[in-house]
N, C-alpha and C positions, 0 to 999 in steps of 0.2 A: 478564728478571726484575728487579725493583724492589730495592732496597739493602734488605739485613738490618735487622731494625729493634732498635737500638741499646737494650736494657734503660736505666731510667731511675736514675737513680744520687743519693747524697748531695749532690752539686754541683750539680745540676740544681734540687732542693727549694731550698737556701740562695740558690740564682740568684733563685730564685721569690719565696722568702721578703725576697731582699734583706737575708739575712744570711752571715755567713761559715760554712766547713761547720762547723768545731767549733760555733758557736753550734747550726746544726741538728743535727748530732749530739746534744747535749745534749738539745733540746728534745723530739728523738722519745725518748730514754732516759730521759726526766724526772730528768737529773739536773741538779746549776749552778743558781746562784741566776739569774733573769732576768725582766724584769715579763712579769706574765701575757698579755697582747696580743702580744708576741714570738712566746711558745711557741704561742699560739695561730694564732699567722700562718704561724707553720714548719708546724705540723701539715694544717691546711686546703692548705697547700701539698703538702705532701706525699699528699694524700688526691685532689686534684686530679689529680697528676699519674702515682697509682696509684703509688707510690713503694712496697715493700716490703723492708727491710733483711733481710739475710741474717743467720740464727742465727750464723753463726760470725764474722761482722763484728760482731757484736752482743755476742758473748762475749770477742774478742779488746778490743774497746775497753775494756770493763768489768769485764774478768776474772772473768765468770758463765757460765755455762752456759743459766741460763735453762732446771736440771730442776732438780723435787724429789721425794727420793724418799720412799714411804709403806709402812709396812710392817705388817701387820698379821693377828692369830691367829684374825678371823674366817674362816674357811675357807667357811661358809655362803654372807655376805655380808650376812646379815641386820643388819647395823649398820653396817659397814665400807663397805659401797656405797653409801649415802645419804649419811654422810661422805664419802665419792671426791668423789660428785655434788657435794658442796657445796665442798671444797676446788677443783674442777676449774673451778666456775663463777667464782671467786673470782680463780684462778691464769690464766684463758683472757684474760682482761681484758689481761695483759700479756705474752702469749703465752710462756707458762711451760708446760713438759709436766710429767705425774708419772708416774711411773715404779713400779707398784704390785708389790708382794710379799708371799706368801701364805708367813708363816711356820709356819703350824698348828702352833701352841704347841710346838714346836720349837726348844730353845734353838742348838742346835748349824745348825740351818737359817737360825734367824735371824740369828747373827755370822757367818755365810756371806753373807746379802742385805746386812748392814751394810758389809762389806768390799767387796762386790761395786759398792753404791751410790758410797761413796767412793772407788771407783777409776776411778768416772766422773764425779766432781767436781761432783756434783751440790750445789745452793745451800744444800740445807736437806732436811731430814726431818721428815717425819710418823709417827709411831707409835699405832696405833688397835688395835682388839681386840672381841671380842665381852661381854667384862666390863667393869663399869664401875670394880673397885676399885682400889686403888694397883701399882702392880707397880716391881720396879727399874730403875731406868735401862739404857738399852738399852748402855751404853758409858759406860767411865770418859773423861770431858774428849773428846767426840767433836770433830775439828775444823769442824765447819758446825752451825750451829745445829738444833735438834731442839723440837719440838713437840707434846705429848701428848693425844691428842684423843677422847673419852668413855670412855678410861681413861686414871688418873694414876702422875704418878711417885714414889717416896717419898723421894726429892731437893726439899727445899725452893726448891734455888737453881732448879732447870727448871721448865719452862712446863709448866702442863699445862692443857685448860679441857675440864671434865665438864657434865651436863644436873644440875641440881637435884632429882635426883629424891625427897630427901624434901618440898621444897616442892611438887613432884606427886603426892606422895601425898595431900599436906592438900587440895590444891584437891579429890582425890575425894573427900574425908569431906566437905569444907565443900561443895563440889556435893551428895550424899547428903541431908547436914542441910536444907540449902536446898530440895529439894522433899520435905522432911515426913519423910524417914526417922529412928527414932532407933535400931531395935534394926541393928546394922549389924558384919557378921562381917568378915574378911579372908579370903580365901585365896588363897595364893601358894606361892612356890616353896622350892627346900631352905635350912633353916634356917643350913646353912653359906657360902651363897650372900649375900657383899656385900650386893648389891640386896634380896634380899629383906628382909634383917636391919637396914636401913634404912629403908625402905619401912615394914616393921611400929612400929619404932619412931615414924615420926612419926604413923603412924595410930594411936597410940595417945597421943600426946600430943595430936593435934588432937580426939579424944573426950574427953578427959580435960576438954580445957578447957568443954568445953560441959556434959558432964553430971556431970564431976567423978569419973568411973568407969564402967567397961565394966556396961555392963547385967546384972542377973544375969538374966535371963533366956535365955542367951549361954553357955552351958558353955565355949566355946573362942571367946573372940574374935578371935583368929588363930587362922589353920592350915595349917601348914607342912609341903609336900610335893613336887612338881614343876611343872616348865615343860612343863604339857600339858594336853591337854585331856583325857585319861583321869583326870587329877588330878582337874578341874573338876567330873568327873562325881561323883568319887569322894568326893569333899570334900561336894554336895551330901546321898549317901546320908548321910552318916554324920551330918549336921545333921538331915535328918527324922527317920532313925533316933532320936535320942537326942531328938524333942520339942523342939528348941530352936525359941524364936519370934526370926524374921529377917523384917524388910522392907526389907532392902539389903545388897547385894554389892559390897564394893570386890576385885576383883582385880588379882593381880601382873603378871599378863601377859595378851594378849589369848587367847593360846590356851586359859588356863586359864577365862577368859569365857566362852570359846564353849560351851565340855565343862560351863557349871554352867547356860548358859538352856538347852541340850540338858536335864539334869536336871532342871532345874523346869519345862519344858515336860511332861515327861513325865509327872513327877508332880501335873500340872492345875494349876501353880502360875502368872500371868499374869506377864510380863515387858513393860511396869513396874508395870504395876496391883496387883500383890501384889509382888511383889520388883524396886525397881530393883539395874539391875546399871553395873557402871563397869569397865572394863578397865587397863592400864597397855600404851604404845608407840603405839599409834592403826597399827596393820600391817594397810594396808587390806585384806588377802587374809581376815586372819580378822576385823576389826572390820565390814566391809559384807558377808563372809557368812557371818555372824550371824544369827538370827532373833531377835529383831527387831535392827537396825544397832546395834553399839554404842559408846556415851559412851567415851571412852578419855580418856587422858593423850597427850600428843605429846612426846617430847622434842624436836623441830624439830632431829634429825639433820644435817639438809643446813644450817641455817643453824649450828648447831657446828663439823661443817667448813669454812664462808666463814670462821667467827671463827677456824677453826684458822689457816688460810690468811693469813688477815692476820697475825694475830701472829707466824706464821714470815715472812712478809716486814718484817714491821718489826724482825724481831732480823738477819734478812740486811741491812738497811738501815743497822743500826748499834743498835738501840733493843730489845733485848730486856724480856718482860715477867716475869719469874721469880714464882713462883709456881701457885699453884691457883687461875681462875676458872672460875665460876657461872654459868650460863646457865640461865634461868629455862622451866619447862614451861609448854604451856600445856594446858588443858582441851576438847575436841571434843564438843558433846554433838547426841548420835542418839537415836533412839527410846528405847533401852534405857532411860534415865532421863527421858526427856520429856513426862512424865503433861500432858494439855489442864487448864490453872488452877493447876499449882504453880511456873510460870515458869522 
């Protein structure tokens, strides 16, 4: 039998590199100031010679753990996973785990995961949820930094960073305006509902500025009821019903989309030739099957959680960013609003 083959060690890379090991210690940690062709020499070395440091070598130098943990009251996942995805792709870069926890609006379950996280020394926290509005801090003076992410905190001093959704709104009125619509309803979800009562708001500011006022042609230019597509359907009767003239739909949600070109198919209405439709989330299960595909808002979920991800390692780094930012929507357009000649 041939000699055991000797795993390859920190010594061996600095050998390589023609640096001392703390120099390469440092250069794979990316910590220490050093010119960049250094770092860059230790690493290629290290990559060379298939060098992988051990998490707990890794933790003991640095006094990290190298987990964060995230905690959060989507129970669904419909929000909360695309965030994961995004924090994870963010966090894998420097072989960071996260450590997910399903608080389902659960006060007493969640200072159970908070305790439970911090008794595993984990670097940092992520806090997410299926709502986007403020909630309280998860913890008076947590010790590791914490992260709020498409729901915020009502702590000014904490991070939190949310999608823009009234600037998503506007882009659907201002996409609507843009291919010819002017009589243009809302419907969405409960009127007690954060999002929704945001959302209405800037759809009604982004009309305002254009016509100076809702159409009176329009009995209800909002109309506020649920996150469904029974809604969707339901919303459309009660607009024929009452005679009211629409040649555009902005809705809250995709589901409630679906439930209203169901309706105006039924009722011989064409989707977008007689009514365009716009959706809010772009969730492809219900935006491509739609008949016809449709226009949505995006919040770009996954890249909110990479921005969540960063900013909790720059406050783990030393550099926290206190405050509420803004992450801008953007617009997806499908059939539903893609009339041939209105661009």
């Amino acid at each position: 039998m041939g000699k055991p083959v000797r795993p390859t060690t920190i010594s061996d890379v600095a050998a390589l590199a023609d640096v001392s090991v703390g120099t390469a210690s440092k250069a794979l940690n990316g910590r220490g100031s050093m010119r960049a062709e250094t770092r860059q020499r230790v690493r290629e070395a290290a990559e060379r010679l298939g060098f992988q440091p051990s998490a707990a070598a890794r933790a003991l130098h640095s006094g990290r753990t190298y987990t964060v943990g995230m905690i959060t009251t989507d129970s669904i996942g419909r929000f909360s996973i695309p965030v994961l995805m995004g924090v994870e792709d963010a966090l894998g870069a420097g072989r960071m785990s996260v450590f997910l926890c399903d608080a389902r609006d659960d006060s007493i379950r969640e200072q159970y995961y908070l305790e439970t996280l911090l008794s595993r020394r984990v670097d940092g926290i992520i806090v997410t949820g299926r709502r986007s509005q403020s909630r309280q801090p998860i913890g008076a003076n947590p010790p590791v930094p914490v992260v709020y992410a498409f729901i915020s905190s009502t702590d000014p001093a904490d991070c939190s960073i949310v999608p823009d959704e009234a600037g998503g709104a506007r882009k659907a009125i201002e996409h609507l305006l843009a291919v010819g619509r002017r009589r243009i309803v809302h419907i969405t979800g409960p009127e007690h509902h954060d999002s929704a009562v945001v959302r209405a708001a800037a759809v009604g500011e982004a009309l305002a500025a254009v016509t100076g006022a809702p159409d009176p042609a329009l009995a209800v230019p909002t109309m506020f009821g649920e996150w469904s597509e029974a809604w969707g359907r339901q919303a459309i009767g009660i607009l024929l019903a009452s005679g009211s003239a629409f040649d555009g739909v902005f809705c809250g949600s995709d589901q409630i989309a679906r439930g209203v070109a169901d309706a105006l198919r039924s009722a011989g209405r064409r989707v977008p030739e007689d009514v365009a439709l716009i959706g809010f989330d772009n969730w492809d299960v219900m935006a491509l099957g739609c008949q016809p595909p449709l226009s949505s808002i995006d919040m770009d979920l996954e890249g909110l959680g990479r921005a969540a991800a960063e900013l909790l390692l720059a406050a783990i780094d030393g550099e926290p960013a206190a405050g509420r930012h803004v992450r801008p929507c953007r617009l997806v357009v499908r059939e539903s609003t893609a009339i041939t000649g209105c661009g």
